[in-house]
N, C-alpha and C positions, 0 to 999 in steps of 0.2 A: 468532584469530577473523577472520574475515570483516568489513572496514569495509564499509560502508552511508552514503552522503551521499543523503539526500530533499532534492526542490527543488520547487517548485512551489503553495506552500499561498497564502493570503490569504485577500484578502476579498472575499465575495461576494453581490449579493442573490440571494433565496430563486428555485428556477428555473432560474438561473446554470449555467454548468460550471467545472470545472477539474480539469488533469493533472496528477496529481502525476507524478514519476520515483522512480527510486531506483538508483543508479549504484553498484555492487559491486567491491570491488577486486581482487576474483578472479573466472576464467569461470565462470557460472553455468551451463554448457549440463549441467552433471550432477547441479548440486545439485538434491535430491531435489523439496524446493517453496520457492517463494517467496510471500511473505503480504504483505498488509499490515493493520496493526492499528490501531483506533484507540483513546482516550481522552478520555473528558470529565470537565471539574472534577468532583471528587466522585464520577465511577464509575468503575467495573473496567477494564482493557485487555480491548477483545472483537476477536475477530478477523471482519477487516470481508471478507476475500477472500486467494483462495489458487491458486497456480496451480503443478502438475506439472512435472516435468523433458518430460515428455509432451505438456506443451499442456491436461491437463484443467486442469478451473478450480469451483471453489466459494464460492457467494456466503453471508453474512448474509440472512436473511428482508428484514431491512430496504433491502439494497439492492438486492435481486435487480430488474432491469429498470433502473436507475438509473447501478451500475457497471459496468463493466468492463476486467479485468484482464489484463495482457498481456504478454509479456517478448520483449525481442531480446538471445538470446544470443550474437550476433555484438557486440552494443555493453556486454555485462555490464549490463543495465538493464532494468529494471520499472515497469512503465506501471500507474497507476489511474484513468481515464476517469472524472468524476464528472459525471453531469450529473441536470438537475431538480432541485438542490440543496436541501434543508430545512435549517431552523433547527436540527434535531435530529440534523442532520450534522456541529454545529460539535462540536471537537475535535483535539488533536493524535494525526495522523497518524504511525506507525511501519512502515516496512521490518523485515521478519524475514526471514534467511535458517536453512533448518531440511535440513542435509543428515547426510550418515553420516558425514564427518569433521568435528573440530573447526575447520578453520579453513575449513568449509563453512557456519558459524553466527554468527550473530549479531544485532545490532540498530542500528539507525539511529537519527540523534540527536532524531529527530521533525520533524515543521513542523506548524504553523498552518493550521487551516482553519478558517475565521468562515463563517456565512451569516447573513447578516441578512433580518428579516422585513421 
């Protein structure tokens, strides 16, 4: 499988931004999409954004206007743009890679996102 290192998380007040990464240890230029997911104590992983080997890209209800998702496949890395940050943003953050082979998959170790109010 595909390693995944995330960088980027803290803490932030509510409003704030912050970029996360996610630095892949294989090219990414064909893996099929790149996601990223979040979680919060107590709820499900939901998938927060997702962007095509193509450039398309698909948001969360909740973030759409907020985030945005981006990859340089020259650097094997994925960008998540947060900004206007809410309280109901905090959670950790996961890199998913989702391709047709297996060592085009996998998951990142997560980071930290706080927003305080």
């Amino acid at each position: 499988q595909v390693q995944l290192v995330e960088s980027g998380g803290g803490l932030v007040q509510a409003g704030g931004s912050l970029r996360l990464s996610c630095v892949a240890s294989v090219s990414i230029f064909n893996i099929d999409t790149m996601n990223w997911y979040r979680q919060a104590p107590g709820k499900q992983r939901e998938l927060v954004a997702e962007i095509t080997s193509g450039g398309s890209t698909n948001y969360a209800d909740s973030v759409k206007g907020r985030f945005t998702i981006s990859r340089d496949n020259a650097k094997n890395t994925v960008y998540l743009q947060m900004n206007s940050l809410k309280p109901e943003d905090t959670a950790v953050y996961y890199c998913n890679a989702r391709g047709i082979y297996t060592y085009q998959r996998g998951w990142g170790q997560g980071t930290q996102v706080t927003v305080s109010s």
